[in-house]
N, C-alpha and C positions, 0 to 999 in steps of 0.2 A: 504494500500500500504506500503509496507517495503522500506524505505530507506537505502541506501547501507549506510554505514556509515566509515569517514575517518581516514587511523591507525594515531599514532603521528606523525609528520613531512613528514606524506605525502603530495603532493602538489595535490590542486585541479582544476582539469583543468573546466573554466568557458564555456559553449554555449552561441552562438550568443544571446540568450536572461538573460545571465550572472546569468542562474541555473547549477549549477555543473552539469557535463556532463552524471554522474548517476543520477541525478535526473530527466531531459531529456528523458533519456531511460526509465527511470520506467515511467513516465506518459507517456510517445508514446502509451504504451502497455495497460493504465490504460482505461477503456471505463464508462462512464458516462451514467446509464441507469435510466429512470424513466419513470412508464406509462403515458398516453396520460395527465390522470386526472391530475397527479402531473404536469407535466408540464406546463398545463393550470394555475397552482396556484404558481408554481416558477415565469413563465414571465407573462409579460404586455400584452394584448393582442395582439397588434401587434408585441411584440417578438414573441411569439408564431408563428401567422400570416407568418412572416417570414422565423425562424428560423426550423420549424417544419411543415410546410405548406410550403415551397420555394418561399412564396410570395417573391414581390419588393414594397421596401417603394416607395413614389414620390419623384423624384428629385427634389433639392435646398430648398425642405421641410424640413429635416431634423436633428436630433441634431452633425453631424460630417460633411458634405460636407463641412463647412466653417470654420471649427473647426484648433484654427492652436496652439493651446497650447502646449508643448512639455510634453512629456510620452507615454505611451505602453497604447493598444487596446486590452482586453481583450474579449473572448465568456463569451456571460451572460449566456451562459448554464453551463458552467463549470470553467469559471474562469480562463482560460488557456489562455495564454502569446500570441497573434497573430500577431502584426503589431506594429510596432515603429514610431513613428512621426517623425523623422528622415527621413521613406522611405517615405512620405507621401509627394502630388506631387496635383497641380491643375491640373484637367485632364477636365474641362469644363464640365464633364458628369451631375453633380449635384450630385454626390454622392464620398463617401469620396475612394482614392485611392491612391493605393500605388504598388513602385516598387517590393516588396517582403514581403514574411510572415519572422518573429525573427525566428521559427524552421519551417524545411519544414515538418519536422513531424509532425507540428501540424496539417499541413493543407492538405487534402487528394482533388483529382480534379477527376470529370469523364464528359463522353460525357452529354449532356442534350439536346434534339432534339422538348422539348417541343414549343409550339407559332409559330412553323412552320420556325425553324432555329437549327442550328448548334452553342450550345457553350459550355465551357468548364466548368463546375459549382465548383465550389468550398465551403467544410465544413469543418467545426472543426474536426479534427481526433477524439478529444476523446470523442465530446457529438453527434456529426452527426448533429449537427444545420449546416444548410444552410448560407452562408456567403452573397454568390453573385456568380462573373465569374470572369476567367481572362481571359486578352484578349494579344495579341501579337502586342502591338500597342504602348505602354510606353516607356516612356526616354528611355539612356542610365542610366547605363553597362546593363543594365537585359533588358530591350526591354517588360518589361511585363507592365502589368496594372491588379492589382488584384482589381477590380471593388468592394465595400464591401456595402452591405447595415448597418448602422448607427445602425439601430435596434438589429444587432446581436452580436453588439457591446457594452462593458461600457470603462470608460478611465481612466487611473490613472496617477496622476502630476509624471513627472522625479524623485521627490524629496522623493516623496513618493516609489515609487518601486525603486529606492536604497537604500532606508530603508530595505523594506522588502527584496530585493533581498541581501543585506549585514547579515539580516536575518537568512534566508535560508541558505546561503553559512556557515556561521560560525556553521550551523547542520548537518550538512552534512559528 
């Protein structure tokens, strides 16, 4: 992936997940491909399970529903920036949720009519791993609930991804 890269004294304008807003756009576009095999040997089995099979973990099982530490939620397929502790909200379900995804880019939604119901499925833009759903049922201002399975998930402290995110920005 070619990074744009910024002339002298030009200003860089930051995205809601505070990567330069070229950098945003190049990975929206970037797609994260590997066969079945690999896959199986990158995640855990039940990432896999999940992430690549649309399973659902078990509720109040799992390593985020009660998770209240502050930092960003990344996909363990790709490493890509999805939900801020910040949005993150007790929603009783047993699984971990939030009012909104850091880019909407990352996050792509379509119908899902499996189990014999109507819901809105949600994955990573750029690896196609499976999240979970959202629903139209969440607090205010957004009224959503991105319902996330744990598994499709890894977390990184505050501390740490403004590390990297001050990182990033100053290559850019």
């Amino acid at each position: 992936m070619e990074i744009p890269t910024k002339q002298p004294n030009e200003k860089t304008e930051l995205s809601a997940c505070g990567l330069p807003s070229a950098v945003v756009i190049a990975m929206a576009g970037r797609a994260v491909q590997h066969t079945d095999a690999e896959w199986r040997k990158l995640l855990t089995s039940e990432q896999y399970r999940v992430t690549r099979q649309q399973g659902t973990e078990a509720p109040f099982r799992n390593a985020y529903a009660d998770h209240h530490e502050d930092g960003v939620y990344f996909s363990v397929g790709s490493d890509t920036p999805l939900f801020d502790s910040r949005d993150k909200f007790e929603s009783g379900t047993g699984w971990p949720s939030f009012t909104k995804p850091i880019e909407a880019k990352f996050v792509a939604a379509e119908v899902d009519e499996a189990h014999g119901m109507r819901r809105i499925e949600v994955h990573c833009e750029l690896d196609g791993g499976h999240l979970g759903h959202v629903f139209e049922d969440g607090p205010r201002p957004t009224g959503t609930r991105f319902c996330i399975n744990s598994a499709a998930l890894k977390f990184m402290a505050r501390a740490h991804y403004e590390q990297c995110k001050t990182a990033r920005a100053a290559n850019a």
